[in-house]
C-alpha positions in Angstrom: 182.5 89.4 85.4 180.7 88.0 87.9 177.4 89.8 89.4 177.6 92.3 86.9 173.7 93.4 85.5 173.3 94.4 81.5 171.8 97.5 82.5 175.2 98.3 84.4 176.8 97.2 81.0 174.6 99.1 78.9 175.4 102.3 80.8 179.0 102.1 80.3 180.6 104.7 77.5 182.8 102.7 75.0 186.0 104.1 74.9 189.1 103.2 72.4 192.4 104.3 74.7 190.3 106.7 76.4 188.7 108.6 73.8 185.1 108.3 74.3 183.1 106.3 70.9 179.8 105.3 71.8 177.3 104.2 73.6 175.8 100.4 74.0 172.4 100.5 73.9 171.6 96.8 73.5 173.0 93.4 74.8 172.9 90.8 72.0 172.8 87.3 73.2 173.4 83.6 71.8 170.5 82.1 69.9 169.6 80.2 72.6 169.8 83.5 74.8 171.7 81.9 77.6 175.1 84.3 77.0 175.9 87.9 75.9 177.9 87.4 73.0 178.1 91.2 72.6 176.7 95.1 72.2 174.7 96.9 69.5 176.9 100.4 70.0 175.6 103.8 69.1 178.8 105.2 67.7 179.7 109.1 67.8 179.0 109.4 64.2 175.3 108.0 64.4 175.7 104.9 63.2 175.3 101.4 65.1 178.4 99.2 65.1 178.6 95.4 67.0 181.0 95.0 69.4 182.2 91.4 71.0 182.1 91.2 74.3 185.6 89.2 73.9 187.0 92.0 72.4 186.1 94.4 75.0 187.7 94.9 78.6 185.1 95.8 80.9 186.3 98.1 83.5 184.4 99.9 86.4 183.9 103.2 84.7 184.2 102.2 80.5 184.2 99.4 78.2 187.5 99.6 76.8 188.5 98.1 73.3 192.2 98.8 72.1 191.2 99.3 68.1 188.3 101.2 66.9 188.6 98.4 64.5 187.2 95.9 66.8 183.5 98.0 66.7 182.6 96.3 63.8 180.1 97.9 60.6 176.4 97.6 60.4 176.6 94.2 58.2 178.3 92.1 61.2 176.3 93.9 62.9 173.0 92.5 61.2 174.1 89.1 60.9 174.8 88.8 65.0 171.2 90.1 65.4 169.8 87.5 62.7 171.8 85.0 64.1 171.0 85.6 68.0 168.5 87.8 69.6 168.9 90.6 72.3 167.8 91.7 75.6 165.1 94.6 74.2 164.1 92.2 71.7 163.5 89.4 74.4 161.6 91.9 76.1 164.0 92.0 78.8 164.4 94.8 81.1 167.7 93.1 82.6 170.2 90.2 83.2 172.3 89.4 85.6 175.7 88.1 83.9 178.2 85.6 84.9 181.0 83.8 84.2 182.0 83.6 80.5 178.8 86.0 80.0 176.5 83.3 80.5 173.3 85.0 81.9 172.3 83.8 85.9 169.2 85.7 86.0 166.8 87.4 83.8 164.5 90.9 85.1 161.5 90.7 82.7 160.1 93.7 83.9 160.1 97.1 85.6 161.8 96.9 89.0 159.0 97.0 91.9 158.7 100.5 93.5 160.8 101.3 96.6 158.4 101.4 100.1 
């Protein structure tokens, strides 16, 4: 996973065998926030599931999991978010991601304009 960026990440659809379920719409990171550990995902039916980055097979065009069972409920959910932090609660507008999701760089704000 090298050189991937969590906004590329976070603009991924999460799909189970290729039935779209969700969106990510936040990175959740250790508590030290050196590593993604996984994604706050906005399922189909509205509600917010967590989703480990181990669990998932990123691919160039989805982030495929083989069980809708590995988007786990709100509670896990909670308790990754209590126990680490995230990239919009960091304030971060992006991170560059490495090897074993460890994070290489962090953007902490808007991208400059293009001349």
């Amino acid at each position: 996973m090298t050189g991937l960026t969590a906004e590329t990440l976070l603009h991924l659809p999460v799909r189970v065998r290729g039935i779209h379920v969700g969106w990510p719409v936040d990175l959740i990171l250790d508590a030290e926030g050196t590593r993604a550990i996984g994604l706050d995902v906005l399922c189909a039916d509205e509600t917010h599931r967590f989703l480990a980055l181990a669990a998932a097979e990123v691919r160039e065009d989805e982030i495929a999991v083989s069980s809708a069972l590995t988007l786990l409920t709100d509670v896990e959910l909670a308790f990754y978010r209590a126990q680490g932090t995230t990239l919009r609660g960091r304030g971060l507008h992006d991170a560059l991601l490495g090897n074993d999701w460890r994070i290489e760089a962090l953007v902490t704000g808007e991208p400059a304009p293009a001349a």
